[in-house]
N, C-alpha and C positions, 0 to 999 in steps of 0.2 A: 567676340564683339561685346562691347560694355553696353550693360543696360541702358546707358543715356541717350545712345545711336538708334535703338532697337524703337519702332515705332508701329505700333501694334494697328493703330487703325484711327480715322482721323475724327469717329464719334468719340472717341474715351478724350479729347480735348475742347471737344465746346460744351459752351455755357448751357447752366440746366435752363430748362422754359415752365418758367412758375405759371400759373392758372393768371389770370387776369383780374387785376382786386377788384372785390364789391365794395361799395359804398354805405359807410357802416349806418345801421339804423333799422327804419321798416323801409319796406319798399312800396311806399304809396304814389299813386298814378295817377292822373285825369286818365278820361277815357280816352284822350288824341291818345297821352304818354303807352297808356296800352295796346291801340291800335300801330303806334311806332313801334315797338318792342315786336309788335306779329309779323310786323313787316320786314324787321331787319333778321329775326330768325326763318323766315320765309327767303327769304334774299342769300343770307349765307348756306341754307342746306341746299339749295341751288346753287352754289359757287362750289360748296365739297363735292358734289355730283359731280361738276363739269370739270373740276380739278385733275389732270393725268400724272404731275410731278408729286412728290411725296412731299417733300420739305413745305410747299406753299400749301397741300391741304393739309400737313399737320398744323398751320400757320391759323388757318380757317377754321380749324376741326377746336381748336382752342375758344378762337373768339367768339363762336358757334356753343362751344359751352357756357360761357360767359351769361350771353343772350337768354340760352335754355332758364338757366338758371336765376335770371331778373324776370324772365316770363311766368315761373312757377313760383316765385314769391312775389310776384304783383300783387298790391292788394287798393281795387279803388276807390278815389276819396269819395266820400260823402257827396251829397249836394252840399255848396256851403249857403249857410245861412246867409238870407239878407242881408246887407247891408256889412260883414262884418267877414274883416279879409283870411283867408284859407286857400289851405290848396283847392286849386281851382278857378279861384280868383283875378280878376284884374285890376289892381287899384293904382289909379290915378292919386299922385304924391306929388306935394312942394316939398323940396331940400336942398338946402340951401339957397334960396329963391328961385331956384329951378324948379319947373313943374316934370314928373317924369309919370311914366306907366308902365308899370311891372304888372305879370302874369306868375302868380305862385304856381308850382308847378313841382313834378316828380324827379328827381335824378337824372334820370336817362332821357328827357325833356326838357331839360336844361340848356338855353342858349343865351348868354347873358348880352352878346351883343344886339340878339333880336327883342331883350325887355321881358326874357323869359327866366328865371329865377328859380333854381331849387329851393325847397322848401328849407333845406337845410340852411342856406346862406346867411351871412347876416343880417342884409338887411329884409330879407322876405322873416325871419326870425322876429327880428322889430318890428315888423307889421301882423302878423297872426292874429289874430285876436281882438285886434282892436278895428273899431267902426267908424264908420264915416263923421268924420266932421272934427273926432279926437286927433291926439296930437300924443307921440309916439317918440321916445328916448332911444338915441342911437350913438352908437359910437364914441358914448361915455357923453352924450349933452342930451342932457333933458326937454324935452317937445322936441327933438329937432326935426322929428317928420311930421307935415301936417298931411293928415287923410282927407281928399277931396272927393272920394268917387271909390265906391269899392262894388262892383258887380261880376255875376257868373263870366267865365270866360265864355266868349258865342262860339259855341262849334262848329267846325267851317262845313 
């Protein structure tokens, strides 16, 4: 029989399962962002537990590394200073005659439709730094963010 027919077994044909990318940087956190991170690796090592099929808890046993591993390089922000935006922060912005409100915030706390913003992002980038009442260059035009309001995020 020709080698081509001959089929040894149906793992030597799927795809390898790479690690789950981190997001490159440090890994700075409010303390919700940290409390999130306990939660969902408290959540998945209970999903691996109650798992009896191989294939869904290697699935688990992955994403569960993932977690471990944003949990052991947490590191959390600062208090941020007064008045002047950081992670942390929630600052109240006009752009483009629009008034909006971002929460800077950590990577894996990142929800942009809910006004939550990594830190990485651009436009939480264009605000760092700068204090209330300045006006902040974005997206290649100069002032175009005015800073109305910049205070600690309130812990729920």
């Amino acid at each position: 029989m020709s080698v081509a027919f001959r089929r040894e077994s149906d793992e030597e044909h799927k795809e390898p399962k790479f690690e789950l990318p981190l997001p490159a940087g440090p890994n700075i956190v409010t303390r919700r962002g940290l409390a999130l991170i306990e939660a969902k690796v408290a959540e998945l090592e209970a999903a691996v537990a109650a798992e009896t099929e191989e294939e869904p808890r290697e699935a688990l046993r992955r994403e569960l590394r993932y977690w471990h591993t944003r949990h052991a390089t947490a590191e959390v922000a600062p208090p941020p200073e007064e008045g002047v935006a950081a992670i942390g922060t929630r600052v109240r912005i006009r752009l483009n005659g629009a008034e909006k409100t971002i929460d800077i915030v950590g990577h894996d706390e990142a929800d942009p439709a809910a006004g939550r913003l990594a830190f990485a992002a651009p436009l939480a980038q264009a605000l760092v730094g700068a204090e209330e009442g300045e006006r902040a260059d974005f997206n290649g035009k100069p002032e175009a963010i005015e800073i109305l309001e910049v205070r600690a995020i309130p812990e729920a």
